[in-house]
Structures are given as C-alpha cells and as structure tokens.
C-alpha positions as CSV (number, residue, x, y, z in Angstrom):
1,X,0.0,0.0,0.0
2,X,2.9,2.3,0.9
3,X,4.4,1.5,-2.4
4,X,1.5,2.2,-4.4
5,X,1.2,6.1,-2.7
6,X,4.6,6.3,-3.8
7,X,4.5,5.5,-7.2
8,X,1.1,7.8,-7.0
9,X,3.6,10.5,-5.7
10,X,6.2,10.4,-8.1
11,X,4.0,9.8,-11.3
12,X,2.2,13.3,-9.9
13,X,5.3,15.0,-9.5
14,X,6.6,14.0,-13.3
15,X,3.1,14.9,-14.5
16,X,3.7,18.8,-13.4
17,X,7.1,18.4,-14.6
18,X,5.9,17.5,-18.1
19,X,3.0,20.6,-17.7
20,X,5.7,23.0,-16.6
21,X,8.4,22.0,-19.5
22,X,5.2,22.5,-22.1
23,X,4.6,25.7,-21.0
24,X,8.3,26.9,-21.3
25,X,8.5,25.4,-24.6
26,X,5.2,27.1,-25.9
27,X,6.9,30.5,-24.5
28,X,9.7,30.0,-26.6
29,X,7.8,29.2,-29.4
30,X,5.8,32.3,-29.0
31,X,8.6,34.6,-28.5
32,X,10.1,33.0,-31.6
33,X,7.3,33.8,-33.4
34,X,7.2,37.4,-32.2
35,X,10.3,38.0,-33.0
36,X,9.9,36.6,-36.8
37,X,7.2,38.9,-37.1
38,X,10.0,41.5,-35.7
39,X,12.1,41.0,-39.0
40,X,10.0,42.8,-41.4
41,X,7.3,45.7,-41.3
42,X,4.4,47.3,-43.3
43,X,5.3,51.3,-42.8
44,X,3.4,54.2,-43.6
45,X,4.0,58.4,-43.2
46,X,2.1,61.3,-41.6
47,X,2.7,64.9,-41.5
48,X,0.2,67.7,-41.3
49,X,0.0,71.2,-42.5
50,X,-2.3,70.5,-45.4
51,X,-6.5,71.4,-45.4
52,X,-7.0,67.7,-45.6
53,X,-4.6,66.2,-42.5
54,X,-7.5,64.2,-40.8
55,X,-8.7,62.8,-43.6
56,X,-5.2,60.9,-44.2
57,X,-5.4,60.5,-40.3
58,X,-8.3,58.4,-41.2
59,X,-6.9,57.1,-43.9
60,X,-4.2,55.7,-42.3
61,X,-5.8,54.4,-39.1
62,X,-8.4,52.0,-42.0
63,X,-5.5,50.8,-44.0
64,X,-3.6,49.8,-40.5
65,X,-6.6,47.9,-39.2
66,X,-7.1,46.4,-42.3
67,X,-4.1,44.6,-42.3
68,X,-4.5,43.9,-39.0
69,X,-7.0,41.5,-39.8
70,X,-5.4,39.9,-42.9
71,X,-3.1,38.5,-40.0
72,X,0.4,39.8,-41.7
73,X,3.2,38.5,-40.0
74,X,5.0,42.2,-39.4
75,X,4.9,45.1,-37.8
76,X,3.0,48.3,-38.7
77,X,4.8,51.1,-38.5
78,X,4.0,55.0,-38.6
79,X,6.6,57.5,-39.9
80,X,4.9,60.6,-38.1
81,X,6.5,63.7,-38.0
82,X,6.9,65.5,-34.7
83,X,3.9,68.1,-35.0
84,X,0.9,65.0,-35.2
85,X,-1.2,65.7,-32.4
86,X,-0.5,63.3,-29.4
87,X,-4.3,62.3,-29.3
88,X,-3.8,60.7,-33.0
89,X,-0.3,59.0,-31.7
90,X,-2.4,57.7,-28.9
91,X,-5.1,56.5,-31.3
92,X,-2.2,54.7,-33.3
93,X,-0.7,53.2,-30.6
94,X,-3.5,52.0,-28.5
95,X,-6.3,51.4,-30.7
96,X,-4.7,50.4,-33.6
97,X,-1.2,48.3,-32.5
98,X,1.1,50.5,-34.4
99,X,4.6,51.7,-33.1
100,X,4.9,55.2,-33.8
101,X,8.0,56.5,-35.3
102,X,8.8,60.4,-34.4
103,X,10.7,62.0,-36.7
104,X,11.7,65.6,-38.4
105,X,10.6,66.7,-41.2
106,X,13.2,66.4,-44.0
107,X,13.7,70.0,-45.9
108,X,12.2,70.0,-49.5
109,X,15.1,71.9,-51.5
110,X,12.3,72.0,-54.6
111,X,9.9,74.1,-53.5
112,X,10.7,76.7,-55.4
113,X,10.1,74.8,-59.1
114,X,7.9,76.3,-61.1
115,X,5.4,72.7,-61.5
116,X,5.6,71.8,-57.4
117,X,2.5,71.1,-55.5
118,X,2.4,72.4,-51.9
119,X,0.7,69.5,-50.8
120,X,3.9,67.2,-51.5
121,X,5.8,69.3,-49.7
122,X,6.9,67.4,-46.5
123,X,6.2,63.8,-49.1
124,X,10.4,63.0,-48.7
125,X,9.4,61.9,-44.8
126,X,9.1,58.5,-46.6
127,X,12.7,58.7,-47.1
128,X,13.0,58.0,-43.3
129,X,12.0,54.2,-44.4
130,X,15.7,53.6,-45.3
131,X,16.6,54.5,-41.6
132,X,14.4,51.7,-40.1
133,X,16.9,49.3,-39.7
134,X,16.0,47.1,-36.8
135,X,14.2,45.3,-40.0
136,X,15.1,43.3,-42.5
137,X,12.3,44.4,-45.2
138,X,9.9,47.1,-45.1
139,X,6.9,47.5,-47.4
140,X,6.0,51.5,-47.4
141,X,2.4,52.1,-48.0
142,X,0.5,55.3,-48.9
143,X,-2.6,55.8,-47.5
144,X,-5.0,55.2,-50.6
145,X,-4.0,51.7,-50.6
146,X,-6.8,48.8,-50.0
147,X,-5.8,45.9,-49.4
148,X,-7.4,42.8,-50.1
149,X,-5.1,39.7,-49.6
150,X,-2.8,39.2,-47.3
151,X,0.7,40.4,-49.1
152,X,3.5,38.7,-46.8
153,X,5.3,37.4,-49.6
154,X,6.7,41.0,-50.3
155,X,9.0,40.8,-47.8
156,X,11.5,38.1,-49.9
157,X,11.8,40.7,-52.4
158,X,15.0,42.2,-52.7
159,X,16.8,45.6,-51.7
160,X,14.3,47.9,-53.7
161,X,11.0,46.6,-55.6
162,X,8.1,48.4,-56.9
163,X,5.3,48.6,-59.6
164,X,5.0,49.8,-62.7
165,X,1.7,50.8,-63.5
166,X,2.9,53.7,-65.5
167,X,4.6,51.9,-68.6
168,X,7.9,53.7,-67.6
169,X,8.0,55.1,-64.1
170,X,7.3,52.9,-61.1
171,X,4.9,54.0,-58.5
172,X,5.8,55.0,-54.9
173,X,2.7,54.4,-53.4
174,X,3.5,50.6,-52.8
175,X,7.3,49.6,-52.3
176,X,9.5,47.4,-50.5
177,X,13.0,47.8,-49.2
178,X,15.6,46.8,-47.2
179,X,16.2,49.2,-44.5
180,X,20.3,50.8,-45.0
181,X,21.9,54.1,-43.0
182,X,24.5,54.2,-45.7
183,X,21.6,54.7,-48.4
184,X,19.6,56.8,-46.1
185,X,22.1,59.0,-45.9
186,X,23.2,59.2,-49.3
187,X,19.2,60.1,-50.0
188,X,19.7,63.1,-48.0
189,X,23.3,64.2,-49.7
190,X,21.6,63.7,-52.2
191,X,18.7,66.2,-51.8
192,X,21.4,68.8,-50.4
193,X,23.2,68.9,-53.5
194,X,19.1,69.1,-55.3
195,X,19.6,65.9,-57.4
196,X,17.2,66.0,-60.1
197,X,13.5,65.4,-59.4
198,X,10.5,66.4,-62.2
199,X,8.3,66.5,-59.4
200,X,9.6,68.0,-56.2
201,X,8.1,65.1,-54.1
202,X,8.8,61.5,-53.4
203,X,7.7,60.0,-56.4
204,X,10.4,61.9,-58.6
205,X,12.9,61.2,-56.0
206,X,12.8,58.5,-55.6
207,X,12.5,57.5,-59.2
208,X,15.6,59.6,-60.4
209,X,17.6,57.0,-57.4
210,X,16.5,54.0,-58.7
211,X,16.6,55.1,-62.4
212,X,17.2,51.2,-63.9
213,X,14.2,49.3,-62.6
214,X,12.4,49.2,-65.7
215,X,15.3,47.0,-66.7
216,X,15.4,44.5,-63.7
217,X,13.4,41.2,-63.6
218,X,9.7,40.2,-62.3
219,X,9.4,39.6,-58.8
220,X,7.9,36.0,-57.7
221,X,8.0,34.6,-54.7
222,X,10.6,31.7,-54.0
223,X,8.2,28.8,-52.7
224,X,11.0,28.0,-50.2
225,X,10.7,31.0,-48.0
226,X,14.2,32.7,-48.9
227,X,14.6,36.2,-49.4
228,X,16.1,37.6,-52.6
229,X,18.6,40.0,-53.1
230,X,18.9,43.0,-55.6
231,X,16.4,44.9,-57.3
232,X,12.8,43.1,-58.6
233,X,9.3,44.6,-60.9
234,X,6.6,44.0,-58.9
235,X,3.7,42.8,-60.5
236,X,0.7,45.3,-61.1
237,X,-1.3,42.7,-59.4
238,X,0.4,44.6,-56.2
239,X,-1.0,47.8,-57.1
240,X,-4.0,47.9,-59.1
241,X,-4.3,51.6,-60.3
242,X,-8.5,52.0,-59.8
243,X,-8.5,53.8,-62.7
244,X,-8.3,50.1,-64.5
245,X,-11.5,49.1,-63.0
246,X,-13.6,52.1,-64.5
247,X,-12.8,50.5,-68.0
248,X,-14.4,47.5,-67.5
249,X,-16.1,47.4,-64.4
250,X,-13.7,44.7,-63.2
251,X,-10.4,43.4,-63.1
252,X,-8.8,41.7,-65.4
253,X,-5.1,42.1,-64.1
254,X,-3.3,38.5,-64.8
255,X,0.3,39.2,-63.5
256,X,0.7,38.5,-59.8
257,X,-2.4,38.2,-57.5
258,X,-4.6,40.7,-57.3
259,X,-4.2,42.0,-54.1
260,X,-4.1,45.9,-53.7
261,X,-5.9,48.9,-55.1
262,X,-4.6,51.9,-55.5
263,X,-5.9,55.7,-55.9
264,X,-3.8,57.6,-57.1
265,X,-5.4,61.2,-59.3
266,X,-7.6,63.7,-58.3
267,X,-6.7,64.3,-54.2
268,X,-10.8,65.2,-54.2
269,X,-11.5,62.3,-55.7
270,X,-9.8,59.7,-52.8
271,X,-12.4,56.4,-51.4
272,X,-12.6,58.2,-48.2
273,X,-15.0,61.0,-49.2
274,X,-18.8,60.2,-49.0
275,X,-19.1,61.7,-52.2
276,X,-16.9,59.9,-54.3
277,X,-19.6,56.8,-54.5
278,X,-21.3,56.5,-56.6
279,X,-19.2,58.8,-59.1
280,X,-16.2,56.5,-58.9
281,X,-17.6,53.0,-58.0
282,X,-14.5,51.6,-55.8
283,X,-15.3,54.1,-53.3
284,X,-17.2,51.8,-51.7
285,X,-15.5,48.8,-51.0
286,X,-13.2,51.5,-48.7
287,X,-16.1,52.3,-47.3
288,X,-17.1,48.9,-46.3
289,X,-13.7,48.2,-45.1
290,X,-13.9,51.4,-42.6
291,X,-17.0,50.0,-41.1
292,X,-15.5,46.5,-40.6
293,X,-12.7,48.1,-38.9
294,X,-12.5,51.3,-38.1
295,X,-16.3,52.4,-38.0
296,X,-18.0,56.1,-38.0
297,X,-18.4,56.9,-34.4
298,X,-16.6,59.8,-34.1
299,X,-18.8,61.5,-37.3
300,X,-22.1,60.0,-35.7
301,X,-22.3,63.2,-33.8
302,X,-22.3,66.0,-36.1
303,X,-24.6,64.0,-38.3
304,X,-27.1,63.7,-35.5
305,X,-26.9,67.1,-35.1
306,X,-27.1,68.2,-38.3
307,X,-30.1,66.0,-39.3
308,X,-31.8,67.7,-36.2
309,X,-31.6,71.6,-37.3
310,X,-32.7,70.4,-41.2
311,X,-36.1,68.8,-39.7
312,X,-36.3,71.9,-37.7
313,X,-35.7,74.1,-40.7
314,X,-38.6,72.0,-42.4
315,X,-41.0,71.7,-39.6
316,X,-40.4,76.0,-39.3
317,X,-41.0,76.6,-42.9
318,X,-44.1,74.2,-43.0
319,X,-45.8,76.2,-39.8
320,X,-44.2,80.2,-40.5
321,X,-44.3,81.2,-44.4
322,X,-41.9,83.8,-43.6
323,X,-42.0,86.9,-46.6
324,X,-40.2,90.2,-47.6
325,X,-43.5,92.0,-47.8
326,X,-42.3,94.3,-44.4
327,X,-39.5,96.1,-46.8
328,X,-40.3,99.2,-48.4
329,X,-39.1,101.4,-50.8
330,X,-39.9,105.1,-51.9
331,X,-42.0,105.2,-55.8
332,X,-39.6,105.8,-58.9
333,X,-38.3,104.0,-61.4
334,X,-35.1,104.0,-60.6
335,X,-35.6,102.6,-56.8
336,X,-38.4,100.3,-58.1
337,X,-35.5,98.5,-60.6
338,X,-32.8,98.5,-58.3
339,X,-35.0,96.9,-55.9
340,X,-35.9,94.1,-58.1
341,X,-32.5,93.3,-59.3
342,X,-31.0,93.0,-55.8
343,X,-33.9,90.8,-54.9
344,X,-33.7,88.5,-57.6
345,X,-29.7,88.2,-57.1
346,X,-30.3,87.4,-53.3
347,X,-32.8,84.8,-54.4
348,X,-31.0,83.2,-56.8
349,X,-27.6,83.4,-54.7
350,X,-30.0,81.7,-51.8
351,X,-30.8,79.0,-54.0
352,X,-27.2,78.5,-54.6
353,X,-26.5,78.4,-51.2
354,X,-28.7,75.6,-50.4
355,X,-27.3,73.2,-52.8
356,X,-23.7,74.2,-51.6
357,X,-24.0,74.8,-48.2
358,X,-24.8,71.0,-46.8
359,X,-22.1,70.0,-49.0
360,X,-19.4,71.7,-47.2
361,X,-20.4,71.4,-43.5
362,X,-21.0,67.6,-43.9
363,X,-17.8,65.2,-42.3
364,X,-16.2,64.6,-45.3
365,X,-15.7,61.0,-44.0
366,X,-18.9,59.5,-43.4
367,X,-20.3,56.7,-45.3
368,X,-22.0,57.7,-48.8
369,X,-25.2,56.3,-47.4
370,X,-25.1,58.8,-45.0
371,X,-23.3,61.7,-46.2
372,X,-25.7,61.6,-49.5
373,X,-29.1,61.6,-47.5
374,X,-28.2,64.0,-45.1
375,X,-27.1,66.3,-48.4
376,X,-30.3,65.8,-50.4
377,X,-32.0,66.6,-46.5
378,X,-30.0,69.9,-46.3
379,X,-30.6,71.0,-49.6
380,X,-34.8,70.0,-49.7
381,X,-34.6,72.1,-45.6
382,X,-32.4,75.5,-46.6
383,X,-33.9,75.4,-50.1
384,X,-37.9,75.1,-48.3
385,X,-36.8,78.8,-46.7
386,X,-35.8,80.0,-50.0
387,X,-39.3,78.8,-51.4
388,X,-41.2,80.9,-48.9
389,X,-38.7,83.9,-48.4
390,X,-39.5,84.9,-51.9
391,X,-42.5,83.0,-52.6
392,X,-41.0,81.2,-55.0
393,X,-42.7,77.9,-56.9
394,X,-41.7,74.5,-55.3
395,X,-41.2,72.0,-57.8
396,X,-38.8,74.6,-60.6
397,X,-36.7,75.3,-57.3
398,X,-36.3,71.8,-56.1
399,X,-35.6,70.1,-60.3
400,X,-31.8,70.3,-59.1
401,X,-32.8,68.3,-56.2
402,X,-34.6,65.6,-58.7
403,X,-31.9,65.8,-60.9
404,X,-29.2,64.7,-58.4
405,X,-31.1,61.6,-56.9
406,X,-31.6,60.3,-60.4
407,X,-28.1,60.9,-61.7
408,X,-27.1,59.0,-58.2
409,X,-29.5,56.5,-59.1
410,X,-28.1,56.2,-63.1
411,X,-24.6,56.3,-61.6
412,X,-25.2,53.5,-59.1
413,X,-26.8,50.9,-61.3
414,X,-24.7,47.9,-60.7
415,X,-25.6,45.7,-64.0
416,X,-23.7,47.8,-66.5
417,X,-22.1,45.5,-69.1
418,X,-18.8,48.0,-68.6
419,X,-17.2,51.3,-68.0
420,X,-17.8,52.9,-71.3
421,X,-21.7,51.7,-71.1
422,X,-21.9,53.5,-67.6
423,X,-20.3,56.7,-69.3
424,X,-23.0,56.7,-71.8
425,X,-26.4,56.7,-69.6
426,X,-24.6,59.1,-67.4
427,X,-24.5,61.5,-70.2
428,X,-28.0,60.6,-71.8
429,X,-29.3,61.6,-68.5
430,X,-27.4,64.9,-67.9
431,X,-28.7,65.6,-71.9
432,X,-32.4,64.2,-71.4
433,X,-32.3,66.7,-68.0
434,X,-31.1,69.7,-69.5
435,X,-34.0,70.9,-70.8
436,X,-36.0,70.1,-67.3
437,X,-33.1,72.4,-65.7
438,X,-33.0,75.3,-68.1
439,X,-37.1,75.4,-67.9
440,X,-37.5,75.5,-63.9
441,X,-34.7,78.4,-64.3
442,X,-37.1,79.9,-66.5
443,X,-39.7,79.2,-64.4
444,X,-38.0,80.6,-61.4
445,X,-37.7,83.9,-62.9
446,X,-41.1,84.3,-64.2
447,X,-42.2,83.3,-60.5
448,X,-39.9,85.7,-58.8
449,X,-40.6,88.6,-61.2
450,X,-44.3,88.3,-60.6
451,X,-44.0,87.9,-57.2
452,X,-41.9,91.1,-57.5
453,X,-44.6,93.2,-59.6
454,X,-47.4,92.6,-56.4
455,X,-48.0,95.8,-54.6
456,X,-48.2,93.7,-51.2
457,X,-44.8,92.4,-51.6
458,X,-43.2,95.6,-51.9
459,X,-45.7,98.3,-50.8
460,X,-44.9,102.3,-50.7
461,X,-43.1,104.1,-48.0
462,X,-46.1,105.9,-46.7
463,X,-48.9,103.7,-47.9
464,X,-51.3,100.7,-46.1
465,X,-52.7,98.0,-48.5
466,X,-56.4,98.2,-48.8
467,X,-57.5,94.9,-46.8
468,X,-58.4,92.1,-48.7
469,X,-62.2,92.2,-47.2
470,X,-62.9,95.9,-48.0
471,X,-62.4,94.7,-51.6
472,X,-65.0,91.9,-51.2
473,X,-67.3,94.5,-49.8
474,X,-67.0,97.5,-52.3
C-alpha cells in the first residue's frame, strides 16, 4: 500500500514536470514567433499642414486595421512627423497596435520649381523608411492603398521593388526595401546637392535613385521562403491603379495576385469622401472596409446634429411662411429697378447656397449612405426657406434636387455591361435633364418677377394696403 502512494507521488510529480516544460517550450515558441514577425514591417507616413490632414489621419488608421485582420506577419509602423497631435499618436498606438516613429521633417530643397504642388511638400518623410533598420524588409504604404489579400510574400523581395503601373515610371505608393543608413544618408546628400526630381516630391525622388528598374526582372515569390537580393518589378497585381477598374467594371489584371488597389489622381477624388460613391464606383469597398474596422463613431455626432436643425428648418418653414413684404421702398423708377435686381440676385444666390452649403459642413468621412441623404435633407430644408422667403414655386426650385437623386441613381446601377456603357447613360441623363433644368430656371424667374410686380410684396413708403375684405365689400 505504501508503495502504491509512492509510485502515485512520483507519477504526480513528473506529470507537473511534463506541464511545466510544455509551457516553457510554448513560451519560446511564442517569443520565436514574435520575433519573426519583428524582421519585417508594413510602414506608412504622416505629417500635417495640409487642409486635408485628418482625412489621411483616417486614412491611415483603415488601412492599418485592415491589415490587422489579414493576420500579416510584421509590424506596422508610422513614420509621423513630430507636430501629429499626441491624441492621434495615442489613437495609433493603442487602438490600432502600431509603433509610432517620431521624426523631423526632411527640408524640400524644390519648392521653389515652377510645377511643385504644396501639398507634397513634407512627401520625402518617406525617405526616413531607409533608416528603419531594426528590419530586414519594409513594405511602405500610402494611404490610398486597399488591401485585399494578405501580401506577406513582399518581404523576400529584394533591396528595392516596386510597380509599374505607368509603362515607364514605377509608382511609390506601394514599395519594398531593405532598411540601410548608408543609403539613407546618401538620400539626403543627395537632396542637399538638389539631385534632379520632375516632381519636387517623393515620387520623382525616388524614381531619379532607382533610375534602372524598368530593366530589372519580375518579382515572384521563391516557394521556399528565402529572401532575394537585388532589385525586382513588382507585379501590377500589387498595385491595381483604380483607374483600370472604370474600363471594364472589373479586373482583369493577370500578372501576380490581385491583391491591392490603389488611388492615385484627383486628391478630391480619394475612397474616403462620402461623395466619391457612386461617381467613382470603388469608393465603396473602402467604405465597407472602414466600417468593418474602423467604423463612424466619431462623425455619428455631427450627423445627428445636423439632421436635427434640417427637420427643424422643415418643420419651421411648414408652420411660418416667412415673406419680404415688411420692406419698403420710396415710388420711382429708378428705386423700383434696383429693388428688383437685388432681390432676384439674393434669391438666386440663396438658391445657390442651399445646394452648396450642406455640402461643405457635412464630415467629409462618413459613409456615402449617410453623407448623400443627409445632403439631399440639407438641400430640400435651406432650399424650403428660400421657397417661402421669396414665394417662390416648389417643384422649378427643387428640379436640381430631382436631378441629383436620379443621376445617383443612373450612376449606381450595378448591372452595366462595362465602363464605357456607364459613361454613356450618365450623359444621356445629364442631356435628357437639361432641358428640365433650363425650364424650372425659367420658371423661377417668371415666379420671382411676378412675385416682384405685387404691390403687397413691396408696398410704398407711406402707404397701407387696402385689406383684402374691404375689396369683397365694395
């Protein structure tokens, strides 16, 4: 009996042991793993001093959580320069998992060409990617990027790899490197002695460093793992300009997977603005990707809010039919002109105003499904106080308003055989609704004139209006 408590004993004892070498042995494992994912990073920039810094900031926060969950083995990284506000570094840090890299902004010794666009002006921060060289490989992103596959692979390409999606200059908004000091710094001799650059901004840069890509061979993946060395193509499959897509309404890109869009043209014109669907029809699937990851809660507010006062607006105009008839005016023909004129440009110019004004106060981030109805509401409330300001007919005054929901709904059709289809009804609509615009602008005139011409709506300095009732009874 003593024997068999014992054995009991020992067999106990060697179970924990077993447990307790398990565990170390996962521990290792795990911090072998973490540091693997330690060898290479995904890196993007920041700087502000443009009109449209937290729109990047946004930007930038969606494109880190998407990659987030495409479960990349790597790092992300944020090359921000040292005037970000803290609140987004905290944001970055905490809410996204990024490490935040602090840096100074590098000098732009082109600013003073004749073809340079402000807003590139602090672009050579992505220069500091070179400097990052607790790496092995870094792929530096731009913002516009969506990514839709997981793109690990990118980090056995060699010393300097990129695409070309123009047939002879490769594209800086996707590219991978391995991090040097010695060419880091030779990047920034470089721009002190003003090294030729057609651009003044990263992409010229860096394109006039690496002038000889064109000539180097395609990037593919070596199935064993290894990483290459030298300089590689990438395929376009790795940066799938969006301006492809419009063509044909999808891709047909057959070199390399398909695996990230890019946006590069018109900076008004980028997937994060609520009004770029349905006019460009990618601008979406951003769109869906910030509300799997990122969400809207921090517009949710202002929307609220603004939704509020345009139902207040309506529900003020439908009760008070506010007019101008208080305003008076000495008889002559000169004062009885002038009058009219400056009446019908303040009506007209508040007509303009409500189709502009919603469209400039609304978060320029929301979600098209929101950002377009609470337009169309702000234009239908501030345009209902035109209508009764100046008595002015409904329906010529609100034909804009028609016009816009169908062109959205033309525009967002999804069965189009292709691009150049799309094009086509777009512009059959716009030239079927001319004539409806140019006739409720006609209309609006005539309306506004007569309105005008009534004595009651402009009465004599000096003079009541005989009530309506003493007419009935004399």
């Amino acid at each position: 009996m003593l024997f068999d408590l014992n054995f009991g004993g020992m067999a106990c004892r060697n179970r924990h042991k077993v447990v307790l070498l398990v565990t170390v042995l996962l521990c290792l494992l795990s911090s072998a793993v973490v540091e693997a994912k330690r060898r290479n990073a995904y890196a993007t920039m920041m700087y502000v001093g443009t009109p449209r810094d937290y729109e990047f900031y946004i930007a930038i926060r969606v494109l880190l959580k998407s990659l987030a969950t495409l479960n990349v083995h790597a790092d992300l990284l944020v090359i921000a320069s040292a005037d970000v506000p803290s609140r987004w570094i905290r944001a970055l840090e905490k809410e996204d998992g990024a490490k935040v890299v602090k840096v100074e902004n590098l000098e732009n010794p082109y600013k003073g060409q004749d073809n340079f666009d402000k807003r590139f002006e602090l672009s050579l921060n992505k220069l500091y990617a070179w400097s990052l060289v607790d790496y092995e490989r870094v792929v530096m992103l731009d913002a516009d990027n969506l990514f839709l596959l997981n793109t690990d692979e990118l980090f056995q390409c060699g010393q300097f790899c990129a695409v070309f999606i123009n047939p002879c200059v490769f594209h800086t908004g996707l590219f991978v490197l391995q991090p040097s000091m010695a060419v880091f710094n030779d990047m920034v001799r470089e721009l002190q002695n003003g090294r030729e650059n057609p651009d003044g901004a990263d992409q010229g840069f860096i394109s006039s460093y690496f002038p000889k890509l064109l000539d180097k061979p395609m990037f593919y993946p070596p199935p064993n793992g290894t990483k290459l060395d030298g300089q590689y193509r990438l395929p376009l499959g790795y940066q799938m300009d969006a301006s492809y897509y419009y063509l044909k309404l999808r891709w047909s890109i057959t070199c390399g997977p398909n695996s990230v869009i890019t946006f590069p043209g018109a900076p008004w014109l980028k997937p994060w603005y609520w009004w770029s669907w349905p006019v460009l029809p990618l601008g979406i699937q951003w769109h869906e990707k910030r509300l799997q990851t990122l969400g809207y809660g921090a517009e949710m507010a202002v929307v609220l809010i603004q939704s509020a006062i345009y139902l207040g607006i309506i529900a003020m105009t439908r009760f008070a039919r506010p007019s101008l008839s208080k305003l008076c005016y000495r008889r002559s023909d000169k004062s009885i002109s002038l009058a009219q004129n400056i009446l019908k440009l303040v009506a007209l110019w508040s007509i303009l105003a409500a189709y502009l004004t919603p469209f400039f106060i609304i978060p320029h981030t929301v979600h098209p499904l929101l950002g377009w109805p609470l337009y169309l509401l702000g234009v239908f409330a501030l345009c209902s106080v035109a209508i009764n300001a100046f008595l002015l007919p409904m329906l010529p005054v609100l034909m804009p308003w028609l016009g816009i929901i169908g062109t959205l709904i033309v525009m967002a059709f999804p069965w189009y055989a292709d691009g150049v289809v799309r094009a086509l009804c777009v512009f059959g609509y716009a030239f079927c609704a001319a004539p409806f615009l140019w006739a409720s602008m006609t209309r609006i005139l005539a309306g506004l004139q007569q309105t005008l011409d009534r004595e009651a709506f402009l009465p004599r300095l000096g003079e009541s209006s005989t009530p309506s009732w003493f007419n009935k009874l004399y």
